[in-house]
One Martini backbone bead per residue (centre of mass of N, CA, C, O) as a GRO file, in nm:
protein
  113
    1UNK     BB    1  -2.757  -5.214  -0.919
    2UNK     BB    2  -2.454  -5.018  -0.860
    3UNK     BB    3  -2.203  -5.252  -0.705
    4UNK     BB    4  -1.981  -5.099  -0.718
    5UNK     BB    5  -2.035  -4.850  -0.578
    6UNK     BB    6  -2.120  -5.032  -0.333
    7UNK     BB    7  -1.864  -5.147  -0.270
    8UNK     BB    8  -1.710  -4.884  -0.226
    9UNK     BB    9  -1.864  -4.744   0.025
   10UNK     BB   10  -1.802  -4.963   0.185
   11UNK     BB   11  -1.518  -4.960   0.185
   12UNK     BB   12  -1.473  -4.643   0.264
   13UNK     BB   13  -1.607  -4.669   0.560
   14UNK     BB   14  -1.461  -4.915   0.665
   15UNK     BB   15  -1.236  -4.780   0.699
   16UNK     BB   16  -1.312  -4.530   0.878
   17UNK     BB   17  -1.382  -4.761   1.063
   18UNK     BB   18  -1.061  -4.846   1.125
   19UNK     BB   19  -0.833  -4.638   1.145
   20UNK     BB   20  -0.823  -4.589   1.441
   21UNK     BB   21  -0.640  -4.810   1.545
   22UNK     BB   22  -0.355  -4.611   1.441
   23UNK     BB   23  -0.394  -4.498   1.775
   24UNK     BB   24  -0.307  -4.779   1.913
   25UNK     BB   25  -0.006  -4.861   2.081
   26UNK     BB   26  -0.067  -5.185   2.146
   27UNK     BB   27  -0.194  -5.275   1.865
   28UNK     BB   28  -0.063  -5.582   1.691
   29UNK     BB   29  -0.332  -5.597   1.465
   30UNK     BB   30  -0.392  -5.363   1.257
   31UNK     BB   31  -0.479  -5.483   0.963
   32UNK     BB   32  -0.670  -5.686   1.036
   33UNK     BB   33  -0.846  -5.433   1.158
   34UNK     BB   34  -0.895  -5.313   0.904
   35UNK     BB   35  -0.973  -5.528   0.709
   36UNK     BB   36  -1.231  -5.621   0.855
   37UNK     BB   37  -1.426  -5.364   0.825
   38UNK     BB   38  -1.378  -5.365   0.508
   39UNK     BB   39  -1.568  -5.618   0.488
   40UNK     BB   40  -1.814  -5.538   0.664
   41UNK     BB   41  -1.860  -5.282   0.482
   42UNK     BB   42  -1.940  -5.426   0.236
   43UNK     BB   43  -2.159  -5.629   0.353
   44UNK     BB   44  -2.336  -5.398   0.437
   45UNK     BB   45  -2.380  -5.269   0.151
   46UNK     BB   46  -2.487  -5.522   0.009
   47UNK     BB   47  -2.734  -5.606   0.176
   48UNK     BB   48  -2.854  -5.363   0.155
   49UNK     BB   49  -2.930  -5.333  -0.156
   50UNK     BB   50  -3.039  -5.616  -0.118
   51UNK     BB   51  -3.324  -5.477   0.007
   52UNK     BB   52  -3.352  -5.263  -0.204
   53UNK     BB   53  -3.566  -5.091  -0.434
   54UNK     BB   54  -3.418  -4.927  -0.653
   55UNK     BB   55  -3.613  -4.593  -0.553
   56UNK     BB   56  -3.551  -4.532  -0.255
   57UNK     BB   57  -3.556  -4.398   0.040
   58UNK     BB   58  -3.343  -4.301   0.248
   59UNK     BB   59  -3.472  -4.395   0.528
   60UNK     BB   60  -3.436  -4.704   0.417
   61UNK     BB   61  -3.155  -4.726   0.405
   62UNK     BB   62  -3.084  -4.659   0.691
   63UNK     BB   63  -3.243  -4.886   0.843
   64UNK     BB   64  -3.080  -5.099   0.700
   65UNK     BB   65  -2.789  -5.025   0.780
   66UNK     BB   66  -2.833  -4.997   1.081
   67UNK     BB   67  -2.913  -5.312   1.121
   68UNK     BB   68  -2.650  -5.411   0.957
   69UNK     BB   69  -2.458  -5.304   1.168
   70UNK     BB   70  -2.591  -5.429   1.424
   71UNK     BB   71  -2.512  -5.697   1.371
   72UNK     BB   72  -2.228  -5.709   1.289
   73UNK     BB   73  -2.129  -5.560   1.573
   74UNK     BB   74  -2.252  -5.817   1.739
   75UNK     BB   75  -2.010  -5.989   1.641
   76UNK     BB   76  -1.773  -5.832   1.762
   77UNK     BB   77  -1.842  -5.831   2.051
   78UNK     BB   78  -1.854  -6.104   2.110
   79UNK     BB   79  -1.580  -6.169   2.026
   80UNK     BB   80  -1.413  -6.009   2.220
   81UNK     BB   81  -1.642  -6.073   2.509
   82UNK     BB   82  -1.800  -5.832   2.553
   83UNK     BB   83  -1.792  -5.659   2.867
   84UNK     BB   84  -1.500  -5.772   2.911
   85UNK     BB   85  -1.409  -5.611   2.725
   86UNK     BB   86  -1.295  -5.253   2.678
   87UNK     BB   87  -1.392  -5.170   2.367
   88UNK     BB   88  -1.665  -5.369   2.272
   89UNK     BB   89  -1.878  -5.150   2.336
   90UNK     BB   90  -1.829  -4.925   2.131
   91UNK     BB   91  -1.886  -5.116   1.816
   92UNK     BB   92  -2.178  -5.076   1.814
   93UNK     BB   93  -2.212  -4.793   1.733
   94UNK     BB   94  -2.027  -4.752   1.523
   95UNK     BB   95  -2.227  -4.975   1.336
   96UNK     BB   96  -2.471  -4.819   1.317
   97UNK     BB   97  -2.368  -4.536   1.201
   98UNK     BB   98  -2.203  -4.670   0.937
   99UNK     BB   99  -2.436  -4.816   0.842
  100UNK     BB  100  -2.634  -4.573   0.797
  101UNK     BB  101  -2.483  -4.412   0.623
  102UNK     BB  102  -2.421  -4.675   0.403
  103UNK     BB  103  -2.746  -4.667   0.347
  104UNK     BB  104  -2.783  -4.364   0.231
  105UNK     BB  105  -2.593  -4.414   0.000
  106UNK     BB  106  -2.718  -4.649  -0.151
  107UNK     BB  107  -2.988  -4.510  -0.152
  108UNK     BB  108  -2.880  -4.279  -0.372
  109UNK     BB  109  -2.594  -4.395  -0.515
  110UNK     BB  110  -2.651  -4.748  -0.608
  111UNK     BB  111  -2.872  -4.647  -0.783
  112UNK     BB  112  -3.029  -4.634  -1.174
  113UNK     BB  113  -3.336  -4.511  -1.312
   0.00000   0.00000   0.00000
């Protein structure tokens, strides 16, 4: 796994999944909210990575990156408040679409064999 590229992919998908948020003018937290974003894709990125072997195949990658999606948007979608936050049903979509792209990208471009 060339981690680079892997941790690369993280970032640059986790930003796109989070620059959202600079156009809510009530949100006064928006940079940590664009950094948790890009940490969670790199976590998304790296996980998926250690998960797959060698040169597998995109479907596995896709799969793999969106049930780590899935975790992670549940672990933030819990911490907002869960159903009574009003956004926070939004981010489980969010990261399931996110994750599985950073998983086909990673399954793709990720490993060197």
């Amino acid at each position: 796994m060339n981690i680079t590229i892997v941790l690369v992919i993280g970032a640059v998908m986790g930003a796109l999944d989070g620059v959202g948020i600079f156009f809510e003018p009530r949100e006064p937290y928006k940079i940590e909210i664009l950094l948790a974003a890009i940490l969670k894709g790199l976590l998304v990125s790296l996980i998926t990575g250690l998960s797959l072997k060698g040169r597998s195949p995109w479907s596995h990658g896709l799969g793999y990156g969106a049930l780590y999606g899935l975790a992670f948007a549940l672990v933030v979608f819990l911490a907002k408040g869960g159903f009574k936050s009003v956004d926070a049903p939004y981010v489980v979509p969010s990261g399931v679409v996110s994750g599985a792209i950073v998983g086909v990208l990673v399954a793709r471009f990720g490993f060197f064999n």
